[in-house]
C-alpha positions in Angstrom: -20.1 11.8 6.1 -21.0 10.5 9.3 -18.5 8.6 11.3 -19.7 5.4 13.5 -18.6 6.2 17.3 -19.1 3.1 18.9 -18.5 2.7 22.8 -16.8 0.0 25.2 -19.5 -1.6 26.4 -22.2 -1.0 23.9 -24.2 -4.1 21.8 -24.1 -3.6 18.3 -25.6 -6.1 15.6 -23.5 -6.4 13.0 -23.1 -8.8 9.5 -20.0 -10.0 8.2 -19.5 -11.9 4.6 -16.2 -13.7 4.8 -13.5 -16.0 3.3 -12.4 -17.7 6.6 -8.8 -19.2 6.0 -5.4 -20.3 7.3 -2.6 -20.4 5.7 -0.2 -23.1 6.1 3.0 -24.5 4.3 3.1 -25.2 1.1 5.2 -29.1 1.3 5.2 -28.8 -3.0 7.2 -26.1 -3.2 10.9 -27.5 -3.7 8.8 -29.5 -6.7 7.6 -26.1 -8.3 10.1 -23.8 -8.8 7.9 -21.3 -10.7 6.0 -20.9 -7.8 6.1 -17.9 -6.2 5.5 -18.5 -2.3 5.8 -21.2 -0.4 2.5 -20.9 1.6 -1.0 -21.4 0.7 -4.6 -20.7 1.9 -7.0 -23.3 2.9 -10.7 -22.8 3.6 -12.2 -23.4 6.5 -14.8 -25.9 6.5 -16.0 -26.4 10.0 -18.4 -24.8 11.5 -16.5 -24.6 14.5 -12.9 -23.5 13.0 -15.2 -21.0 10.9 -16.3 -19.4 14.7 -13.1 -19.4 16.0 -11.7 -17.7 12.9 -14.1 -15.0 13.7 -13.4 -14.7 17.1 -9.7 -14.2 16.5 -10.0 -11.4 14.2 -12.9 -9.6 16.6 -10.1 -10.2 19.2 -9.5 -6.9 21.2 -12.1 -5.4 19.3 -15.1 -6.7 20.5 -16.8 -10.2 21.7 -19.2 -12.1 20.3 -22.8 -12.5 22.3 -25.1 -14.2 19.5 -23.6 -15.9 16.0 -25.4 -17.3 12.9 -23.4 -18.7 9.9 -24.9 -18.8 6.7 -22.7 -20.6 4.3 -22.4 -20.1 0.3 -21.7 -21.8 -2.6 -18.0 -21.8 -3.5 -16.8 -19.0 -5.9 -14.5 -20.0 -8.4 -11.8 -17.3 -10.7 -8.9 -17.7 -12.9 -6.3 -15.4 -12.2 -4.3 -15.4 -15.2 -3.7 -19.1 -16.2 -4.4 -20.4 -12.4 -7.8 -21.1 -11.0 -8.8 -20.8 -7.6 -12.0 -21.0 -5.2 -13.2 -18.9 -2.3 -14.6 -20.4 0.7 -17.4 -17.7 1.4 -19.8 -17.4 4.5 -22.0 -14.7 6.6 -21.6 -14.5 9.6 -24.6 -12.5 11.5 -24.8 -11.7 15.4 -24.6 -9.3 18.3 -21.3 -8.1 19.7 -20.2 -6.2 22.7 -17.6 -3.6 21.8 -14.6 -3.9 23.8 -12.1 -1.3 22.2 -14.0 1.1 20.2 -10.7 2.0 18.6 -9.8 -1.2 17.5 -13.8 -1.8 16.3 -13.2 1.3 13.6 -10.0 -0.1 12.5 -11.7 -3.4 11.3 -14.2 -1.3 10.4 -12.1 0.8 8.1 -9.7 -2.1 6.6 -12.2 -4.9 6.5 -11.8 -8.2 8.2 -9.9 -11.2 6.4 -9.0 -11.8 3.0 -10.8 -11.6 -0.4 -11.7 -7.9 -0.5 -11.7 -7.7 -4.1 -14.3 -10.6 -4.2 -16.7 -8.5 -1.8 -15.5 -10.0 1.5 -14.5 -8.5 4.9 -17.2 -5.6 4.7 -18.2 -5.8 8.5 -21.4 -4.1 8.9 -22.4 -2.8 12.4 -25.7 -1.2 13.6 -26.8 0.2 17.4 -29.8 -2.1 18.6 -33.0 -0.6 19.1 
C-alpha cells in the first residue's frame, strides 16, 4: 500500500463530498422526553456558510487556493421509525498543505459527518 506524503507547502487538487452542518440546541427538548439529546444538526444552505464550513475543518491542515461547490439533491433515510435528510455537496479545488501531519489525519478519518452515507472521503492528488 502506498502511503500519501504530502509536504508544507505543496498544491494539491483535491475533491471533497460532504454533509456541511452545525449543530445547535435543540429548544423542544423539555417537550420530548423520549428524545435522546438535546442538540440537533442543521444543513448548511448557503453558499457562503457551506465555504466557511470547509475552511474550518481544513484549518491547520491546509488552505484553500481555488473552490467549486457542486450541490446535490437532498438524501432522505429512516432510521428505525425516524426520518431524516442529508444536506450533500462537492466541494472541488486546489489547496496548499500547511501541516502535512494534520492533512493525513483528515485524510485517514474523513472530514465531517455522514460517513456511512458516503461523505467525508477527501480525495487529494499532486498537480501536474
Amino acid at each position: 500500500m502506498i502511503c500519501p506524503q504530502p509536504a508544507a507547502g505543496q498544491r494539491l487538487a483535491f475533491l471533497l463530498t460532504a454533509n456541511p452542518v452545525r449543530t445547535i440546541k435543540d429548544s423542544e427538548q423539555a417537550e420530548k422526553p423520549a428524545k435522546k439529546r438535546d442538540t440537533c444538526r442543521v444543513p448548511l444552505v448557503r453558499e457562503d456558510q457551506q465555504r466557511g464550513w470547509l475552511a474550518r475543518k481544513l484549518d491547520g491542515a491546509a488552505e484553500i487556493e481555488a473552490l467549486s461547490l457542486l450541490p446535490h439533491p437532498p438524501l432522505f433515510f429512516r432510521r428505525g421509525n425516524r426520518a431524516g435528510k442529508l444536506v450533500t455537496l462537492s466541494y472541488e479545488g486546489i489547496l496548499r498543505v500547511q501541516s502535512p501531519e494534520r492533512l493525513l489525519e483528515l485524510i485517514e478519518n474523513g472530514v465531517g459527518p455522514a460517513k456511512a452515507f458516503g461523505c467525508g472521503l477527501l480525495l487529494v492528488r499532486r498537480l501536474s
